[in-house]
C-alpha positions in Angstrom: 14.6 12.5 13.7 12.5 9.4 15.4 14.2 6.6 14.0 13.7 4.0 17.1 11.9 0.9 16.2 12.1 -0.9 19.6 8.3 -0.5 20.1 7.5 -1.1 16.3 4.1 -1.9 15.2 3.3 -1.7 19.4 4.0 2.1 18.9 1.7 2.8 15.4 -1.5 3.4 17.6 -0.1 6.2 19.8 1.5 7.6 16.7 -1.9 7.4 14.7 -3.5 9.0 17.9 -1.4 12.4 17.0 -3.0 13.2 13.6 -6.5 14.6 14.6 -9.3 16.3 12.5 -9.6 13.5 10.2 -11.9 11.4 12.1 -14.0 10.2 8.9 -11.2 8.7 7.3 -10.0 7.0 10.9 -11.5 3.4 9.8 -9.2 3.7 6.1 -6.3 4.1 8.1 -6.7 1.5 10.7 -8.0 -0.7 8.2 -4.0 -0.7 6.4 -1.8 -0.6 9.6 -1.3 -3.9 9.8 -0.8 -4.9 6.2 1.6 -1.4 6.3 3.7 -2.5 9.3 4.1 -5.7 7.7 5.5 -4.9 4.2 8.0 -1.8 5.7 9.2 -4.1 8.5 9.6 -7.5 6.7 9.1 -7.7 3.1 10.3 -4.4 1.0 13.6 -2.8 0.7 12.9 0.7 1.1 14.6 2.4 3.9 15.2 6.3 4.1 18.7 5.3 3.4 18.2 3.9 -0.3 15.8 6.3 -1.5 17.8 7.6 -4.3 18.9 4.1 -5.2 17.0 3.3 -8.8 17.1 -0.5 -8.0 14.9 -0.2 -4.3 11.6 -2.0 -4.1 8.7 0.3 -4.6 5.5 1.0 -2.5 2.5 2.7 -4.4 -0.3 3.9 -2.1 -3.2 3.9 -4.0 -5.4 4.3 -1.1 -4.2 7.8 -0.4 -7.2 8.7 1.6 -7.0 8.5 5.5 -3.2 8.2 5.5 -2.6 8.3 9.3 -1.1 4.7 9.4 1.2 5.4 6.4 2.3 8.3 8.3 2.7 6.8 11.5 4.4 3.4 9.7 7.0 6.3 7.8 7.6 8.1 11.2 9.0 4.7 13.0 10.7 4.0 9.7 12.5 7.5 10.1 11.2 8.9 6.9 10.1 11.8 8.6 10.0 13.2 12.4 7.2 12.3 15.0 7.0 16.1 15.6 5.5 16.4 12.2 2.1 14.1 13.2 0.5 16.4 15.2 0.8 19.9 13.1 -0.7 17.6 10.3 -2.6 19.1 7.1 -1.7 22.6 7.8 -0.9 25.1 5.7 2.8 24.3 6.4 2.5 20.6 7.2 4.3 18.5 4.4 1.6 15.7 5.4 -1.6 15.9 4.1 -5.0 14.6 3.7 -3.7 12.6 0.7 0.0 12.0 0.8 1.6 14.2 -2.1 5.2 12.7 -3.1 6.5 15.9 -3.8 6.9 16.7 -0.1 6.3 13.3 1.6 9.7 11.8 1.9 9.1 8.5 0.8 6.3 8.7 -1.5 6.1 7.4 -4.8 3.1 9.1 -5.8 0.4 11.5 -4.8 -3.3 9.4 -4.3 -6.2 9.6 -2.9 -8.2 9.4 -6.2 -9.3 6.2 -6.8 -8.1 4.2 -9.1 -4.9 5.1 -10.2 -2.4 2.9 -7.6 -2.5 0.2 -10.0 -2.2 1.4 -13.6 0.7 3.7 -12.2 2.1 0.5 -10.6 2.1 -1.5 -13.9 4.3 1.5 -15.7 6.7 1.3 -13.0 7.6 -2.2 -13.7 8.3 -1.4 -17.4 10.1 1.3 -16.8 11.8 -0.5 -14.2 12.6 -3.3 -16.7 13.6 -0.6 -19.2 16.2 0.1 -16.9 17.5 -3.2 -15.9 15.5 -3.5 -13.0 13.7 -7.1 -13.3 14.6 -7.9 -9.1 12.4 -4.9 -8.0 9.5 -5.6 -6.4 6.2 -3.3 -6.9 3.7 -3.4 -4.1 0.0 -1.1 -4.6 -2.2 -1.0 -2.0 -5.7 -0.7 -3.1 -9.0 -0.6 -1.4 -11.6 -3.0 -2.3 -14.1 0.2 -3.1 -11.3 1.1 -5.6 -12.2 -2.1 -7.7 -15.4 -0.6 -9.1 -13.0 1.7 -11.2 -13.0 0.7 -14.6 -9.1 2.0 -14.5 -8.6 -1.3 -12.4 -10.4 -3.3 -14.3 -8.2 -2.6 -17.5 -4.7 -2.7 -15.6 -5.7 -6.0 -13.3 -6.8 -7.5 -17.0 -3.2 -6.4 -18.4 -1.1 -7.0 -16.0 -2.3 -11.2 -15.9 -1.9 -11.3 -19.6 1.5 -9.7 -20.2 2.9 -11.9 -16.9 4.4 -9.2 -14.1 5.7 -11.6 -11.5 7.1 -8.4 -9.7 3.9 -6.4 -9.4 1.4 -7.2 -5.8 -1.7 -5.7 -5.7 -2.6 -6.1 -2.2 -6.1 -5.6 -1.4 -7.9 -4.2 1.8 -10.9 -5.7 1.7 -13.4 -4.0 4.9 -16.6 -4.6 2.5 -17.0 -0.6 1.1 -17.3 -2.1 -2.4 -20.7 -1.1 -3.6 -21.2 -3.5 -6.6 -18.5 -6.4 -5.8 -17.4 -8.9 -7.2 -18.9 -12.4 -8.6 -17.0 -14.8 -6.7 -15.3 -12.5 -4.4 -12.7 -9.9 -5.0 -9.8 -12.7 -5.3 -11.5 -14.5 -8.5 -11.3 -10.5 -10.5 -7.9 -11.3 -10.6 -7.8 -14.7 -10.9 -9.9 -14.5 -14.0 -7.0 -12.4 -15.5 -4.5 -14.8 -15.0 -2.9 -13.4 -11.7 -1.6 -15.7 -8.7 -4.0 -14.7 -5.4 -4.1 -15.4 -1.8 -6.7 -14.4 1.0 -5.9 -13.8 4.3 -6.6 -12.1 7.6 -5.4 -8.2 7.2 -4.5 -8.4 10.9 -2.2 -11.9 10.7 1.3 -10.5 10.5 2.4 -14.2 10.3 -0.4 -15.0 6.5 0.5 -11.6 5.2 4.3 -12.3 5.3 3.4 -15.5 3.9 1.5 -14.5 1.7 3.9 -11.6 0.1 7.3 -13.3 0.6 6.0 -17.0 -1.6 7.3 -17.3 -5.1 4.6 -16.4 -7.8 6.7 -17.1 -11.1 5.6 -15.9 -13.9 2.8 -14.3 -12.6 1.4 -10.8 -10.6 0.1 -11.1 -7.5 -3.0 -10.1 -5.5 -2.9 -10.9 -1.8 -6.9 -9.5 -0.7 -6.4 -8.9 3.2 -10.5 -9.0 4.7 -10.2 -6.4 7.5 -13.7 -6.6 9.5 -15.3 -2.8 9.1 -16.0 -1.2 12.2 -19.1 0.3 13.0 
C-alpha cells in the first residue's frame, strides 16, 4: 500500500494526473485539492487506522462529482493503493465517477447528487450525540452550485437554529451557482444563525485557521473562493 507522505500535497497533482477519462469534471476536482489536503493533513482525525473507531471525526463529500483529488488525497493518506488511480471507473475499479462508500475505504457516503452532503451531515451529529459522541467533528464539503438545492436551504436553516457547534459546511465557491446568493454565499448562513469565515481555497495557512478557531455554540461555514478556470 502507498502510505509515504514525504511529498504530501507536492505529490496530489501527479496522483490526479493518473485518473483519466474524466476531463469534464477536472476543474471540480482541482477546485477541492487544496481545501482536501488541508483538512486530511491538519485538522480531522480520520486515518485508515481508526476507521472502525465510532468516536473518529467524520468527512462527508457532498460534492461527489469529479473525485480525482479525494482520491489522490485518500491514496497519500494510505486509504487505498496508488495502483488503483489509473484502472479508475472500470468495471472492477472500486473508485468511481462518484465515490460509493460501500467500496471506497474511507467513505462515509456515496454523492455526487447534489444536495444531500449537508442534511446527511446534520443526522450524523445526532446520531453521534445519541451515542455519546459530542467531541466529533463533522466536516461536508459542498459546492457553491449545490446551494440552489432547496435540501440545503432547509438543513443550513436547521442546523443555525438547533446550535451544532460540531458540524462545518465548507464551501467551494468557483462561481457555478446559477441564481446565488443576496449578499454572497457566506450571509445564507449567516442569516440562519451559523458562525462563517471566507477565505482563499488555495491558503493552506486561512483554511487551517479558519477550521481549527473555536465557534461555540454554533455550526460553521468556512466558503473557500477558488478562481474558475476557463
Amino acid at each position: 500500500m502507498t502510505t509515504d507522505t514525504k511529498t504530501g500535497h507536492e505529490d496530489l497533482p501527479r496522483l490526479i494526473s493518473l485518473m483519466t477519462g474524466d476531463e469534464k469534471h477536472q476543474a471540480a476536482a482541482e477546485s477541492t485539492v487544496d481545501v482536501l489536503w488541508v483538512l486530511y493533513d491538519r485538522v480531522l482525525d480520520i486515518t485508515s487506522e481508526n476507521l472502525r473507531d465510532p468516536g473518529r471525526d467524520r468527512f462527508l463529500l457532498s460534492k461527489g462529482h469529479g473525485p480525482m483529488a479525494y482520491y489522490a488525497v485518500l491514496t497519500k493518506k494510505g486509504f487505498i493503493q496508488e495502483e488503483e488511480l489509473a484502472d479508475w471507473t472500470s468495471a472492477e475499479s472500486r473508485l468511481g465517477h462518484h465515490p460509493d462508500r460501500a467500496r471506497l475505504p474511507g467513505a462515509e457516503i456515496s454523492s455526487g447528487s447534489l444536495g444531500h452532503g449537508l442534511p446527511l451531515a446534520i443526522g450524523t451529529v445526532f446520531g453521534l450525540r445519541a451515542k455519546g459522541f459530542r467531541d466529533a467533528k463533522v466536516v461536508t464539503l459542498v459546492g457553491d452550485a449545490e446551494l440552489d438545492e432547496g435540501s440545503n436551504a432547509e438543513a443550513i436553516a436547521i442546523a443555525g437554529r438547533i446550535g451544532m457547534p460540531q458540524l462545518t459546511a465548507v464551501v467551494i465557491d468557483n462561481s457555478s451557482a446559477t441564481h446565488g446568493w443576496p449578499g454572497g454565499l457566506a450571509r445564507r448562513f449567516e442569516v440562519e444563525g451559523w458562525t462563517t469565515r471566507t477565505v482563499d481555497g488555495r491558503d493552506h495557512e486561512a483554511l487551517y485557521e479558519a477550521f481549527t478557531t473555536p465557534h461555540p455554540d454554533r455550526p460553521l461555514a468556512v466558503v473557500a473562493t477558488v478562481e474558475r478556470k476557463a
